[in-house]
Each structure stands twice: as structure tokens, then as C-alpha cells.
SERO-440822 format. One record per residue: residue in three letters; z, x, y of N, C-alpha, C in turn; chain. Coordinates in steps of 0.1 Angstrom, whole numbers. Layout:
REM SERO-440822
+-----+-------+-------+-------+-------+-------+-------+-------+-------+-------+-------+
! res !    nZ !    nX !    nY !   caZ !   caX !   caY !    cZ !    cX !    cY ! chain !
+-----+-------+-------+-------+-------+-------+-------+-------+-------+-------+-------+
! Ala !     Z !     X !     Y !     Z !     X !     Y !     Z !     X !     Y !     A !
...
+-----+-------+-------+-------+-------+-------+-------+-------+-------+-------+-------+
***
This chain:
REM SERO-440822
+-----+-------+-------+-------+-------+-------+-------+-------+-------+-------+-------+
! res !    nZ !    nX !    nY !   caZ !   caX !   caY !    cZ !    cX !    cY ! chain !
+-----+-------+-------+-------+-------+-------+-------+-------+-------+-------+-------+
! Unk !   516 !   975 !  1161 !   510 !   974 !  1148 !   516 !   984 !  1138 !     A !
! Unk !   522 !   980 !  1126 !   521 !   987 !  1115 !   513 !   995 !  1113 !     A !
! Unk !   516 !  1010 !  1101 !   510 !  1018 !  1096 !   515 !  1023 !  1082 !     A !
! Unk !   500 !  1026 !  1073 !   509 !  1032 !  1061 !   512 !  1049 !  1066 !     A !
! Unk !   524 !  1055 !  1060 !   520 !  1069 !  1057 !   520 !  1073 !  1048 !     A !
! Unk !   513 !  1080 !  1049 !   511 !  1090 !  1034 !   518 !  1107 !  1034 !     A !
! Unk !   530 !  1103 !  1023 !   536 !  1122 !  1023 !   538 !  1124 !  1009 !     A !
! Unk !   543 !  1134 !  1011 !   542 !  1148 !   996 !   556 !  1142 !   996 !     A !
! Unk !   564 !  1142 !   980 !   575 !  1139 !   972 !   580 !  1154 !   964 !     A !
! Unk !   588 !  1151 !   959 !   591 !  1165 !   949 !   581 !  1165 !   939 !     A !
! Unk !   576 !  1153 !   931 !   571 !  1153 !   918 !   557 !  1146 !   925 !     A !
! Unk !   554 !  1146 !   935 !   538 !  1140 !   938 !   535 !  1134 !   951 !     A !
! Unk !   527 !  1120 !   955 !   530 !  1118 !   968 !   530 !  1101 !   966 !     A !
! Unk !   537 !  1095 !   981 !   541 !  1084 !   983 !   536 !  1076 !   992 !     A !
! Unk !   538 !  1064 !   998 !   535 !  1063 !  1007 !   547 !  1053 !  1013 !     A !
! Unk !   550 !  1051 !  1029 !   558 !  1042 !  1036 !   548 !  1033 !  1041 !     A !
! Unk !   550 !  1021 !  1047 !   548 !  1011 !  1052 !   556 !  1009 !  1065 !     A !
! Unk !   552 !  1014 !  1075 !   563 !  1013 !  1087 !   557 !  1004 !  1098 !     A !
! Unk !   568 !   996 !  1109 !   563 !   984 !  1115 !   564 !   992 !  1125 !     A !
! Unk !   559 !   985 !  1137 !   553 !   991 !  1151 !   561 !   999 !  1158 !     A !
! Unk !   577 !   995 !  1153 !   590 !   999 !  1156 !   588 !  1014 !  1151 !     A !
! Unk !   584 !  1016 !  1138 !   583 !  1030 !  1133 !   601 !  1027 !  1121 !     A !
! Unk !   600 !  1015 !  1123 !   614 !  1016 !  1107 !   605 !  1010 !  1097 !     A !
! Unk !   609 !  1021 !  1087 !   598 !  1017 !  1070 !   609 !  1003 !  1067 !     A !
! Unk !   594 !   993 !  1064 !   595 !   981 !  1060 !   596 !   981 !  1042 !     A !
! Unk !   590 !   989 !  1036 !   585 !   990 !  1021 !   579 !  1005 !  1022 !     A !
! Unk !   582 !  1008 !  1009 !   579 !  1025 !  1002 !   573 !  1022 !   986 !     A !
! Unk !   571 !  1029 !   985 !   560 !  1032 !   971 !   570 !  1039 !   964 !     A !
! Unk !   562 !  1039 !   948 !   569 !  1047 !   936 !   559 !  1059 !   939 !     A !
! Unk !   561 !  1071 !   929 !   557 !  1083 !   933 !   545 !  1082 !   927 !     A !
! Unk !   529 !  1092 !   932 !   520 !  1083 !   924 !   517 !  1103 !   923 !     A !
! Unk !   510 !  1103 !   914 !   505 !  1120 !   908 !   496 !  1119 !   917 !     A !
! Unk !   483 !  1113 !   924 !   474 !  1120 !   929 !   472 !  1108 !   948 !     A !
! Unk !   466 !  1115 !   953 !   460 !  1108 !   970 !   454 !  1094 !   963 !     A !
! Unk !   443 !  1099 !   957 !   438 !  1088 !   951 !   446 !  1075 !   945 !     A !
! Unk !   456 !  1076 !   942 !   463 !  1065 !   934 !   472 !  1060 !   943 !     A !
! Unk !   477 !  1069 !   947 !   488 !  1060 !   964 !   481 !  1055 !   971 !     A !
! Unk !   464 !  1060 !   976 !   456 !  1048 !   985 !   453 !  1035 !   977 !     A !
! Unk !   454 !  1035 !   960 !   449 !  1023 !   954 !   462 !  1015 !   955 !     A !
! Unk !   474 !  1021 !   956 !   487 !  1013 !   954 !   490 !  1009 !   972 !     A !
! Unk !   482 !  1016 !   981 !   484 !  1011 !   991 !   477 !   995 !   993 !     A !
! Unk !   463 !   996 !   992 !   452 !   985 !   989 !   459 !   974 !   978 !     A !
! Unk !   470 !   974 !   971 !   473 !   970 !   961 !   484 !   959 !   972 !     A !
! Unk !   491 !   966 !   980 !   498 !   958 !   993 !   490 !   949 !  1001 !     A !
! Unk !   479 !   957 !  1007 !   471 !   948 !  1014 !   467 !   939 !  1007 !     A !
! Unk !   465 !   938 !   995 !   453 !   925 !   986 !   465 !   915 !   983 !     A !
! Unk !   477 !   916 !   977 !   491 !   910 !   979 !   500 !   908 !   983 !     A !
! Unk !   496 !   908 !   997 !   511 !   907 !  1009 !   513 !   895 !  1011 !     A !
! Unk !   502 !   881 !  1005 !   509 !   866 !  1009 !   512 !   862 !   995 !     A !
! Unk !   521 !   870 !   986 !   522 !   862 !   975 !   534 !   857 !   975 !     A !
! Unk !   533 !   844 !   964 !   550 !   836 !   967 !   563 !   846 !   964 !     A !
! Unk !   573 !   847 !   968 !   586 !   851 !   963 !   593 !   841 !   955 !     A !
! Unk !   598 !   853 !   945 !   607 !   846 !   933 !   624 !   853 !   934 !     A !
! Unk !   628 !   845 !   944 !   646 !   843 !   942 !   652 !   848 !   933 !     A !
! Unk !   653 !   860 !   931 !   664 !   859 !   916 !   683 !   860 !   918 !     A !
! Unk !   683 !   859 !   928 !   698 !   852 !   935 !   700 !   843 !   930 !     A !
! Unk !   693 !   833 !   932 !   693 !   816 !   923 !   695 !   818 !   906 !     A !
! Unk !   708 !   809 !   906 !   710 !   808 !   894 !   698 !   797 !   887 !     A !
! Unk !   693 !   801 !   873 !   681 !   797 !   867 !   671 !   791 !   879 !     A !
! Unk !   666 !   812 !   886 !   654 !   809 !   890 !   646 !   803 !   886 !     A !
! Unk !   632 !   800 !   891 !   619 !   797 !   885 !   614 !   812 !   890 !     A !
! Unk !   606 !   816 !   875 !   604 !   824 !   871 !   586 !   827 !   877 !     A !
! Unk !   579 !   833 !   885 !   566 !   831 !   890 !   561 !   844 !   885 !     A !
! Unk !   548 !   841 !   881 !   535 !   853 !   877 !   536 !   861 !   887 !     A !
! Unk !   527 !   870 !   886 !   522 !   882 !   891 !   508 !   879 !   895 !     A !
! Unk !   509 !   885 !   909 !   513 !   891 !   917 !   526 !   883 !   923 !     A !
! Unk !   535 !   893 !   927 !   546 !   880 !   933 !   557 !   888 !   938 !     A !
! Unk !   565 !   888 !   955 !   577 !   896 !   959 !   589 !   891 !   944 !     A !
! Unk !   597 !   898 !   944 !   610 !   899 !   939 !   622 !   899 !   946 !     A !
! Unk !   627 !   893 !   950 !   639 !   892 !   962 !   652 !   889 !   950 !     A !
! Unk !   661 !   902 !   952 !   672 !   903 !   941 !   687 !   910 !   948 !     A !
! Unk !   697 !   908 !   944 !   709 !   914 !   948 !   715 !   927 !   941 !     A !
! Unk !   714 !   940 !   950 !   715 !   952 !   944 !   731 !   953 !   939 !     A !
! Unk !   742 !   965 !   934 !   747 !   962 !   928 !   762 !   965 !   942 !     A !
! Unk !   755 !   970 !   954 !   764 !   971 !   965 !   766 !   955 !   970 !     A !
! Unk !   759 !   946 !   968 !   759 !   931 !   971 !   742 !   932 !   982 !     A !
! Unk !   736 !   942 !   984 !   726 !   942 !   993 !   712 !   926 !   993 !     A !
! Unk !   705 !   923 !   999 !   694 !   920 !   995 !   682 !   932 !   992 !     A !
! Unk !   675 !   932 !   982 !   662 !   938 !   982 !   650 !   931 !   977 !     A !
! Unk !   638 !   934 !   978 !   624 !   927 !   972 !   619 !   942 !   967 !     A !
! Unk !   608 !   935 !   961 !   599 !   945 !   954 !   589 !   934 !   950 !     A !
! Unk !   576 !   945 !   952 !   564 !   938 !   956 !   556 !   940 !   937 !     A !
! Unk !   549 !   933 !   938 !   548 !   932 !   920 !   534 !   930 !   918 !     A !
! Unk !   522 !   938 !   914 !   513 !   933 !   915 !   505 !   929 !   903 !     A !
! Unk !   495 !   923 !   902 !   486 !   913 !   889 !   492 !   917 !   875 !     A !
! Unk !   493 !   934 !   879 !   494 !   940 !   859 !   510 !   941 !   862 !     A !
! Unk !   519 !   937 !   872 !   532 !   936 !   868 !   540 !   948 !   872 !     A !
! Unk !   533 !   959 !   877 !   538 !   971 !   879 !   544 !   970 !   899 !     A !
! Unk !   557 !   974 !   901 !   559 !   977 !   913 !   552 !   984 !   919 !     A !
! Unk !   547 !   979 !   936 !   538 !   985 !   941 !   547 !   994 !   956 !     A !
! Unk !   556 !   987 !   958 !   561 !   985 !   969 !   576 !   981 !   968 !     A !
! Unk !   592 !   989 !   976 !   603 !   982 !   970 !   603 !   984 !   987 !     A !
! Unk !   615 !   976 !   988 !   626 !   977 !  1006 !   640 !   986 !  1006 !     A !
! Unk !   642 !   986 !  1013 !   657 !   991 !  1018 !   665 !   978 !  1018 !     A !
! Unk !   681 !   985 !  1013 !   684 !   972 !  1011 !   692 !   960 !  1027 !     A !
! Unk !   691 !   952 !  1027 !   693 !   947 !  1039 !   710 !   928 !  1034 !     A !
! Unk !   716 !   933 !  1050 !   729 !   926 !  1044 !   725 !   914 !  1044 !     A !
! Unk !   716 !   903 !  1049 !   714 !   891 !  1047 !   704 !   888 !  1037 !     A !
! Unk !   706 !   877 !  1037 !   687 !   874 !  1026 !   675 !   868 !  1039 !     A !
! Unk !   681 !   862 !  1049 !   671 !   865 !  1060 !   667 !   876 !  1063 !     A !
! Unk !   677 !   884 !  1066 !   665 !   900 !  1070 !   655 !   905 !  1060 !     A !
! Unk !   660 !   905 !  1047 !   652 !   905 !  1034 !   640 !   894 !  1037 !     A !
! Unk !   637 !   883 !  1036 !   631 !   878 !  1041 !   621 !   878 !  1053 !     A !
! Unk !   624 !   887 !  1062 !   618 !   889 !  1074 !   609 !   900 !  1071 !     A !
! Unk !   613 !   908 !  1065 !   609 !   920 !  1054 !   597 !   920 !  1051 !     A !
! Unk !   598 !   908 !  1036 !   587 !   901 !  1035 !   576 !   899 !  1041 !     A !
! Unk !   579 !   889 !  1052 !   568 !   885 !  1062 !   563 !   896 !  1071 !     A !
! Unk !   574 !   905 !  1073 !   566 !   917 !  1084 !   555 !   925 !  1073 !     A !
! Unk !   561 !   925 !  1060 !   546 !   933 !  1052 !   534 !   927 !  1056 !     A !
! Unk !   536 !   912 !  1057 !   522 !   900 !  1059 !   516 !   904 !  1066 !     A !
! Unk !   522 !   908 !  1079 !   520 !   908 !  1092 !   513 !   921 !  1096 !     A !
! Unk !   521 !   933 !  1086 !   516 !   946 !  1092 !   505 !   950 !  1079 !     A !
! Unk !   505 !   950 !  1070 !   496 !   956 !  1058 !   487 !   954 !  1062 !     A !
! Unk !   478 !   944 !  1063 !   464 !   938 !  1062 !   456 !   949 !  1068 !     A !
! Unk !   459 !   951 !  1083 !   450 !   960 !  1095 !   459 !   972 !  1100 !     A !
! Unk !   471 !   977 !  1088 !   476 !   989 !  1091 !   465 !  1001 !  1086 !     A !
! Unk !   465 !  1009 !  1094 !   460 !  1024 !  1095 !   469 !  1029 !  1083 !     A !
! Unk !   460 !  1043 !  1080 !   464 !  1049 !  1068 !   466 !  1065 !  1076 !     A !
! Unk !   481 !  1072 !  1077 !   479 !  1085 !  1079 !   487 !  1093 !  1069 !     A !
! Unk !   485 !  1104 !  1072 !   492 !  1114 !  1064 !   502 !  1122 !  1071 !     A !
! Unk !   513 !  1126 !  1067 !   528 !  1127 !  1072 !   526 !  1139 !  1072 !     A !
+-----+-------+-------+-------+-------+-------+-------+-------+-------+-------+-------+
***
């Protein structure tokens, strides 16, 4: 089973998403207080089945929010980023060489967020 952790950053604190393996699946932006990284954590769990929007594809379809982002970084990588109702990144990946693993990515958030534990690093 998946687990979030929760650690201290230079400028405040974060959180990882790591799969049973213990390799972080998805990381957080930096949030000022505990309180706001457990809401941006819950913010994963409440949006881990939302559709993904391709932006690899030439003239994507363009999908609302909440919704993954699966896009090509400027090394050629795959990456997603997790996007939720008000539009704000909750959650980004590491970048990965296929759009399957990227993809796998995805689904393992599905899989692990929901009944991951919350600890502190």
C-alpha cells in the first residue's frame, strides 16, 4: 500500500505520494502551513479518478477541472500534473520515458491515494 509523506522544504512543507515500492509516484507544490498540505493531500484523494487531457496530441480536447495533465517536458520526458476544481496544481510526477509509464503513474495514484496513510518524514 501507498503512503503520503509529509516533510519540511526550504520555504515551507510538502508532501510525496509513494507506492508500496517506496518510489514517489506524485509530489506537491510547497504549501506555507501542515494544515494546507493535508488539504492539498485530500485534494488527491477526492481527484485521483479524473479523466486525463493529452496535451501531446496535436489539437487536444481541452477537459475542465478537476483533470490529470499528461504533457512532454522540454528533455522529450512524459509528465502529468494533477489539477484540481479551482484549477490550481495539486500534485506533479517525475518525468518518465514512455507515455505508458506516465500513464501507469496515473493509475497507481488511483490505486494508492484513496486508503494511503498520512506520515511525517
Amino acid at each position: 500500500m501507498g503512503k503520503f509523506v509529509i516533510k519540511e522544504a526550504k520555504t515551507g512543507i510538502k508532501f510525496d505520494l509513494k507506492a508500496g515500492n517506496g518510489q514517489v509516484i506524485a509530489s506537491s507544490q510547497v504549501y506555507k502551513s501542515e494544515a494546507s498540505c493535508k488539504k492539498g493531500i485530500e485534494s488527491v484523494r477526492t481527484n485521483c479518478a479524473v479523466p486525463v487531457e493529452d496535451q501531446t496530441v496535436e489539437g487536444f480536447e481541452k477537459i475542465s477541472c478537476p483533470k490529470f495533465e499528461v504533457y512532454a517536458d522540454k528533455a522529450g520526458e512524459f509528465r502529468f500534473r494533477l489539477k484540481a476544481r479551482n484549477g490550481q496544481i495539486v500534485a506533479t510526477s517525475e518525468g518518465y520515458k514512455t507515455m505508458k509509464n506516465c500513464l501507469n503513474g496515473i493509475a497507481s495514484i488511483g490505486k494508492n491515494a484513496p486508503e494511503a496513510p498520512v506520515e511525517k518524514a
